[in-house]
C-alpha positions as CSV (number, residue, x, y, z in Angstrom):
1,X,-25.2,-148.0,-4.3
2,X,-23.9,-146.1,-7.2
3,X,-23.6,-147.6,-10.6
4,X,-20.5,-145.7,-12.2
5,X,-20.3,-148.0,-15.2
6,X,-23.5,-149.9,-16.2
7,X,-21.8,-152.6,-18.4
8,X,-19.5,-153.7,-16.2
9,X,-22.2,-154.0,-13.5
10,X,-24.4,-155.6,-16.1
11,X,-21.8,-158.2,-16.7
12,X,-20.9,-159.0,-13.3
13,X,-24.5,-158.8,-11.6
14,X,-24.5,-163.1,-11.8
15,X,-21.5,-163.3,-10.4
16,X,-22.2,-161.0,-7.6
17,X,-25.8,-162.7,-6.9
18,X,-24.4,-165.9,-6.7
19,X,-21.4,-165.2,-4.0
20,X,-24.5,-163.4,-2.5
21,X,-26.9,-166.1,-2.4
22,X,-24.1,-168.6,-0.3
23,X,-24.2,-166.7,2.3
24,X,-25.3,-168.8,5.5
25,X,-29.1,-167.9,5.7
26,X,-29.6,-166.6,2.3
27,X,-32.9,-166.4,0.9
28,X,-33.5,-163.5,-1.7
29,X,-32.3,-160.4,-3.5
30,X,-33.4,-158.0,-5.0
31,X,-30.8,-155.6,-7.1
32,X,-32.9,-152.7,-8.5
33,X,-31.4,-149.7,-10.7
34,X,-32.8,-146.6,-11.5
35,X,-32.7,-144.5,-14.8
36,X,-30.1,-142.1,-12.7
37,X,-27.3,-144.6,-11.9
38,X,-28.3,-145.0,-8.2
39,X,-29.8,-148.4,-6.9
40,X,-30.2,-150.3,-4.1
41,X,-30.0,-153.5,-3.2
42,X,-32.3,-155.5,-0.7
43,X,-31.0,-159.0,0.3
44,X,-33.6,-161.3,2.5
45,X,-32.1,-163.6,5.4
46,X,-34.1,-166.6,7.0
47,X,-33.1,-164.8,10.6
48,X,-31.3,-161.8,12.5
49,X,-28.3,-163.6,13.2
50,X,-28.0,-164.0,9.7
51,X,-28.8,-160.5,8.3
52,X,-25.9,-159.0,10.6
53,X,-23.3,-161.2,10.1
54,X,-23.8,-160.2,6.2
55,X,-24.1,-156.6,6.8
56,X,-20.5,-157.2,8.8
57,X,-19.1,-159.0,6.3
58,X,-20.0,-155.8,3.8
59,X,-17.9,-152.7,4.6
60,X,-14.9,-155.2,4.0
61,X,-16.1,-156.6,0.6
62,X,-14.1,-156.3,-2.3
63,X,-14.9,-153.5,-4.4
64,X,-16.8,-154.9,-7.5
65,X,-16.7,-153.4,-11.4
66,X,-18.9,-150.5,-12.1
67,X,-20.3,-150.5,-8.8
68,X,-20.2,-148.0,-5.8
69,X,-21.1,-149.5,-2.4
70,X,-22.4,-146.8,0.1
71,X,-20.5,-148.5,2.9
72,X,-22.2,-145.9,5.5
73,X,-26.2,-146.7,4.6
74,X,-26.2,-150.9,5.5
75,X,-28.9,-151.5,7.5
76,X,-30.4,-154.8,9.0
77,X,-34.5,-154.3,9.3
78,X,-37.2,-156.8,10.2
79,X,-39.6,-157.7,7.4
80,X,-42.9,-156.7,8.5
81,X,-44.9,-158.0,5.8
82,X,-44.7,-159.4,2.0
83,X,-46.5,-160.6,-1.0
């Protein structure tokens, strides 16, 4: 993602984790922004299923304030491993 205005992302980031976190399967995210303006955003789902249907829900999400989506780079991974 691309943060075009930090403020505005700022402002709406608990908004946007909440709608977020009722997704169906929903278990963590993680919204982290660099120095640069970029970020990424790395949301945890209890199963597969779950994952996909959010990453299909994405490219159609309304556009939120101060915040670039790169529609093109969603991907649905396994985790492998955490801490």
């Amino acid at each position: 993602m691309t943060i075009t205005e930090r403020s505005a992302a700022e402002g709406d980031l608990d908004r946007i984790v909440s709608g977020v976190a009722g997704m169906p399967g929903f278990v963590a995210v993680y919204w982290v922004a660099s120095p640069a303006d970029a970020g990424v955003a790395t949301v945890i789902f209890d199963s597969e299923e779950a994952a996909t249907g959010f990453a299909s829900f994405l490219p159609s999400a309304p556009a939120e304030a101060g915040v670039t989506l790169d529609r093109e780079r969603i991907e649905v991974g396994q985790v492998m491993a955490h801490a």
